[in-house]
C-alpha positions as CSV (number, residue, x, y, z in Angstrom):
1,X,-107.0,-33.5,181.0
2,X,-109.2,-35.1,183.5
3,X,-112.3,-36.7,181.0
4,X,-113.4,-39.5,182.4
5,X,-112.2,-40.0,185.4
6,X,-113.9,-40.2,188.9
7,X,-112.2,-37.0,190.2
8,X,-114.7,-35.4,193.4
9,X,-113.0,-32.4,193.9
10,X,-110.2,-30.2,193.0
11,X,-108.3,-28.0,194.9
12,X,-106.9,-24.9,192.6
13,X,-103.2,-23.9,193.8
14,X,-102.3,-20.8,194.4
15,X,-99.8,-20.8,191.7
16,X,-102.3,-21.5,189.1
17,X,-102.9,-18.4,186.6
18,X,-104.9,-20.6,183.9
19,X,-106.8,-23.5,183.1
20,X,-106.5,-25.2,179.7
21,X,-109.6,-25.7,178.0
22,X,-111.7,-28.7,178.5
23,X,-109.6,-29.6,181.4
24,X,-113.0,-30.9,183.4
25,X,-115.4,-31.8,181.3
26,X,-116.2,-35.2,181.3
27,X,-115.8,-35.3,184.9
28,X,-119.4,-36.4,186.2
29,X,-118.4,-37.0,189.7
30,X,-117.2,-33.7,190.2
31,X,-119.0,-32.5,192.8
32,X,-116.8,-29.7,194.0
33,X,-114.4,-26.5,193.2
34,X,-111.6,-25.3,195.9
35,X,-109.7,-22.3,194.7
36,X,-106.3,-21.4,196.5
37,X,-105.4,-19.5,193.8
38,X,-106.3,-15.6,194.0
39,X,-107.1,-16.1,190.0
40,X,-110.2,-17.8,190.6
41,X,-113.3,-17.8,193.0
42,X,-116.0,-20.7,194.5
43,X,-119.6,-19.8,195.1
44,X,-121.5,-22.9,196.4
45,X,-118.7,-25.0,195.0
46,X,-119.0,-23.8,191.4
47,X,-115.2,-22.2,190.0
48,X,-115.5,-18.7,189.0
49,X,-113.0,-16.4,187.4
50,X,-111.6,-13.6,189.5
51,X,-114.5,-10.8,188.4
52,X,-117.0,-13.6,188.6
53,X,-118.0,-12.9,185.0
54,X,-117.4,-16.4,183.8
55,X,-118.6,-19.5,185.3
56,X,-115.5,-22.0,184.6
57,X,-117.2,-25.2,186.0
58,X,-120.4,-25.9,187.6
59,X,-120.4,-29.1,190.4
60,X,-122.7,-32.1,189.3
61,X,-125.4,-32.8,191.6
62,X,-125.5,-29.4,192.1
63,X,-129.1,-27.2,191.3
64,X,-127.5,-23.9,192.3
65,X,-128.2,-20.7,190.6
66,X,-125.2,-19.4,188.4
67,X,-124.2,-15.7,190.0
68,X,-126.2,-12.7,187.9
69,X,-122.8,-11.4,187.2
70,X,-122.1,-14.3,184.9
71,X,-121.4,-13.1,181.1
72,X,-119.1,-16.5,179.9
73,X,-119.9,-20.1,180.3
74,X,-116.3,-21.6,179.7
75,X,-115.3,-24.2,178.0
76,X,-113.0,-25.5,180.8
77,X,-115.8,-27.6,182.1
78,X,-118.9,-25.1,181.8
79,X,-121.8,-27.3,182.4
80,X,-120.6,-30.4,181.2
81,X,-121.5,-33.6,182.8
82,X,-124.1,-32.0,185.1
83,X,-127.3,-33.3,186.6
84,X,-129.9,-30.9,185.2
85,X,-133.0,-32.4,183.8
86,X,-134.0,-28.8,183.0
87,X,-132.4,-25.3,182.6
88,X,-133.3,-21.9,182.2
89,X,-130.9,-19.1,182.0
90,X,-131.9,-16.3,184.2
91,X,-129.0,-14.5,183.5
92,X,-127.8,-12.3,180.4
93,X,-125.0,-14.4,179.2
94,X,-123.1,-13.3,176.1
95,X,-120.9,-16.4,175.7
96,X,-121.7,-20.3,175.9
97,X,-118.4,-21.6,174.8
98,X,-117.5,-25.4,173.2
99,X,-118.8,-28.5,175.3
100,X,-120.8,-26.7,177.5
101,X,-123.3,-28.8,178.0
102,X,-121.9,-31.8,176.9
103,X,-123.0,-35.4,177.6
104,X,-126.0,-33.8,180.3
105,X,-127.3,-37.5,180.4
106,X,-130.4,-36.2,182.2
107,X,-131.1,-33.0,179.9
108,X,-134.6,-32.2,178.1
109,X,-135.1,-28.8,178.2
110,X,-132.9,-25.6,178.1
111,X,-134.2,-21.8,177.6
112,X,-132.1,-19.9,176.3
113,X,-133.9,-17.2,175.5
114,X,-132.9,-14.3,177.8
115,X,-129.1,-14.6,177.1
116,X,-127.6,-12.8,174.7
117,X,-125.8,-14.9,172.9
118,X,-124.3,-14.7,168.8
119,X,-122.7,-18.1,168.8
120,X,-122.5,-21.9,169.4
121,X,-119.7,-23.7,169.4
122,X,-118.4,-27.5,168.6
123,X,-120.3,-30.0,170.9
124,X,-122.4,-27.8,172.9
125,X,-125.0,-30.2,173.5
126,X,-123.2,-33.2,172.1
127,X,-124.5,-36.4,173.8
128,X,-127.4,-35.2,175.7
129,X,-129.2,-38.6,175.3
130,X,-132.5,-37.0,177.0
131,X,-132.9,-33.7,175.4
132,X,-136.0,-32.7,173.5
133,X,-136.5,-29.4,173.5
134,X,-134.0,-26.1,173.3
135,X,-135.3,-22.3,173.0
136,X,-132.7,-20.8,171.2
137,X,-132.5,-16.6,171.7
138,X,-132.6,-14.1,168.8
139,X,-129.8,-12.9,169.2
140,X,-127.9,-16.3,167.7
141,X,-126.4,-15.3,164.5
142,X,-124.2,-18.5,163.8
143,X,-123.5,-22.4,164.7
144,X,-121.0,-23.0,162.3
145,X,-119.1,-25.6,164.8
146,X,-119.5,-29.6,164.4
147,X,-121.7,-31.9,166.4
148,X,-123.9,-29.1,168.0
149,X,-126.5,-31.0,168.4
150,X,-125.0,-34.2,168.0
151,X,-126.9,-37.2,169.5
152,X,-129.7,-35.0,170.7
153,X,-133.4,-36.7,170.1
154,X,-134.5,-32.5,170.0
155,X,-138.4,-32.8,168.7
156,X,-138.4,-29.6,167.0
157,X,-135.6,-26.8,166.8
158,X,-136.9,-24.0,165.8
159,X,-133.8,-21.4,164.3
160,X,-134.2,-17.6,165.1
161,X,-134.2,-14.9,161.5
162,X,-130.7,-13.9,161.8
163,X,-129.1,-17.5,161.9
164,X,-126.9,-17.4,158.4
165,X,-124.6,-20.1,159.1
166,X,-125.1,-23.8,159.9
167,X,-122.2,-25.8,159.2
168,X,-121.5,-28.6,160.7
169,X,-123.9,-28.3,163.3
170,X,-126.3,-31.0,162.5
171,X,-123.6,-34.1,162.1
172,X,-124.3,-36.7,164.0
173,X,-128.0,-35.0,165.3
174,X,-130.9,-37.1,166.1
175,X,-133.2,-33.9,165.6
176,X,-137.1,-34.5,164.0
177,X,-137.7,-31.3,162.9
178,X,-136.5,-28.3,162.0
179,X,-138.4,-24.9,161.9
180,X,-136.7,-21.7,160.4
181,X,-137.9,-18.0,160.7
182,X,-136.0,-16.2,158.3
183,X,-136.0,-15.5,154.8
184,X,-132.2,-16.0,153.2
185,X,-131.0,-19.3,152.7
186,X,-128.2,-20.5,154.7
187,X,-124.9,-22.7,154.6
188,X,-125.2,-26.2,156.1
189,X,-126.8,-29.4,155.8
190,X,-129.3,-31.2,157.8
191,X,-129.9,-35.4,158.0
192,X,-131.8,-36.8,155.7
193,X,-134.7,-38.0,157.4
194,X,-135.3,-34.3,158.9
195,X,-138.8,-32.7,158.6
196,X,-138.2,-29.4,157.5
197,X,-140.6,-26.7,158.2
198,X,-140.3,-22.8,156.9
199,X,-142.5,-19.7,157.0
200,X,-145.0,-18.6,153.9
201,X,-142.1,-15.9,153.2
202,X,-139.3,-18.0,152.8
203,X,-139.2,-18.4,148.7
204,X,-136.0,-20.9,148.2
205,X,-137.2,-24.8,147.3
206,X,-135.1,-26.1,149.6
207,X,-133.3,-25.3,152.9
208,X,-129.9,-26.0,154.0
209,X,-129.4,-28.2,150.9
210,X,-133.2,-30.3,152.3
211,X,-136.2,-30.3,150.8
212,X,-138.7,-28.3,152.6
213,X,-141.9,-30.3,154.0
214,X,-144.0,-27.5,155.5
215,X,-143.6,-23.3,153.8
216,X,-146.9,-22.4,156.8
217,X,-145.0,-22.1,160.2
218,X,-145.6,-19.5,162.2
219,X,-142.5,-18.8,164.3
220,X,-143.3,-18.2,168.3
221,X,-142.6,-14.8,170.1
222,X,-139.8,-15.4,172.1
223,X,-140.1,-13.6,175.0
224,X,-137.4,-13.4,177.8
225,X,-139.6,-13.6,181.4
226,X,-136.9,-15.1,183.9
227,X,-134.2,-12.4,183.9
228,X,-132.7,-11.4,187.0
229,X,-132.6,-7.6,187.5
230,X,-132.8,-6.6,191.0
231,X,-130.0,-8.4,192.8
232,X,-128.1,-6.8,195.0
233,X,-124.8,-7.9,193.9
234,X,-125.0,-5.2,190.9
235,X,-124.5,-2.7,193.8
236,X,-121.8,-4.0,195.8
237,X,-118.6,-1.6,196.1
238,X,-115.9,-4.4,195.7
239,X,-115.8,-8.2,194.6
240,X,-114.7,-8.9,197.9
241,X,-116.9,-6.7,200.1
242,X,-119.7,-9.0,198.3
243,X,-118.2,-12.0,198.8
244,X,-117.1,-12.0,202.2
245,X,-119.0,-14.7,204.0
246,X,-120.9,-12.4,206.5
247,X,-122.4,-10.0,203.9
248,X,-123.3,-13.3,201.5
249,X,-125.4,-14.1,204.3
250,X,-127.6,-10.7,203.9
251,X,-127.8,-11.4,200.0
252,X,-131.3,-12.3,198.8
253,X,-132.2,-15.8,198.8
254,X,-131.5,-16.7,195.3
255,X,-128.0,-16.5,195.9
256,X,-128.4,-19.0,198.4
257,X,-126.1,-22.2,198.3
258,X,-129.0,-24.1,199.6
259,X,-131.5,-24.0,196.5
C-alpha cells in the first residue's frame, strides 16, 4: 500500500478495525506510529495490536526493545526496513510472519534462538544486503516459503534436527554454507555453488537434492540466555492500568523509550 514511499508517520483513525498485510513495509523513513483507533496501541512509536501481543510495525531508526508481551511479528510492516545492524530476540515469540525483516540494509546478525518459533515465511530476510550470520531456534520445523533468504551473503546457516521442509527457501540466496543437524532428508533445493556440511549420522549421499561436502559437523548447543522473565508487565491487572503514562514511568528500565 505504502512500499516505497517517503511516508514519516502515520496516524491510525479511529475508524480503522484492520490493516491489510504488507501495508508498511518498504517504508524506511517511517519513523513513527499514531494510533487513534482503540484497535491498536504505540509504545515508543512502534504499532501494537490491542493486547499488545503482536508487534504490527516497528519505527526505523528506532533501537527500542519490543514489549515482553510480544507473541506475533506481523506481516503488516513487522521489522521491515529497519535500522538494526544486529538483533536478538529477548522475547518468546511464536510467530515471525512474511517480510519481516525485509530489505534490513544494515542487518548481520539476528538470534533467534529464544523464540519459539515453527515457521518462516516468504521473504523474511529477503534483501538484507549485510547479513551474515542468523541463529535459527529449535523449535523451527519448516521454511517452505520462497526467497527466505534471498539476497542474504549468510556465511554459514546452520538448520536445527526437526527442519523437514525447505522449499523454496534458498531461491535467489547468496548463502556459503549450509550445516544440517538432523538425520531424514528433506524437500528443497539449495544453489549450486553451496558448501554443504552434515553430521557423521546423516546416511543419505546428498542433501536437499546437493551433494554433501563435509558428513563431520558437529552442530552447536543452542542455548537461549537473553530471555526476559521478570518484567513487571506480566503482573499488571489491566492493559490499560499498565499502560497509562504515569505507571509506564515506574516500569523497569528496559521498557524505557529512551534505550
Amino acid at each position: 500500500m505504502f512500499a516505497y514511499t517517503k511516508l514519516k508517520n502515520i496516524t491510525i483513525t479511529k475508524r480503522i478495525k484492520f490493516i491489510d498485510d504488507l501495508a508498511f513495509w518498504g517504508c524506511p523513513e517511517l519513523e513513527e506510529f499514531i494510533s487513534e483507533s482503540p484497535y491498536f496501541k504505540t509504545y515508543c512509536k512502534a504499532l501494537y495490536s490491542r493486547d499488545l501481543k503482536t508487534l504490527i510495525g516497528y519505527p526505523c531508526n528506532s533501537f527500542v526493545d519490543i514489549l515482553p508481551t510480544t507473541k506475533v511479528i506481523s506481516g503488516v510492516k513487522g521489522f521491515s526496513s529497519t535500522s538494526f545492524v544486529k538483533f536478538i530476540f529477548n522475547v518468546s515469540i511464536l510467530t515471525l510472519e512474511r517480510h519481516a525483516f525485509r530489505e534490513c540494509y544494515s542487518l548481520e546478525f539476528v538470534d533467534m534462538s529464544c523464540t519459539k518459533i515453527k515457521s518462516l515465511g516468504d521473504a523474511t530476510f529477503y534483501d538484507c544486503r549485510k547479513l551474515k550470520q542468523i541463529i535459527l531456534p529449535e523449535t523451527l520445523t519448516s521454511i517452505h516459503s520462497n526467497f527466505t533468504f534471498g539476497r542474504c551473503p549468510i556465511d554459514l546457516l546452520i538448520l536445527p534436527r526437526y527442519i523437514v521442509s525447505a522449499e523454496g527457501a534458498f531461491r535467489d540466496s547468496l548463502i556459503k554454507h549450509v550445516a544440517y543437524c538432523g538425520i531424514n532428508n528433506i524437500s528443497g533445493t539449495l544453489p549450486d555453488d553451496v558448501i554443504v556440511h552434515v553430521t557423521s549420522q546423516f546416511q543419505f549421499g546428498k542433501f536437499l537434492n546437493h551433494s554433501i561436502s563435509y558428513k563431520d559437523f558437529v552442530c552447536p548447543a543452542i542455548k537461549c540466555t537473553t530471555l526476559i522473565t521478570d518484567i513487571d508487565i506480566f503482573a499488571c491487572p489491566t492493559v490499560s492500568f499498565c499502560f497509562d503514562p504515569k505507571i509506564l514511568l515506574t516500569l523497569p528500565n528496559i521498557l524505557s523509550c529512551n534505550n
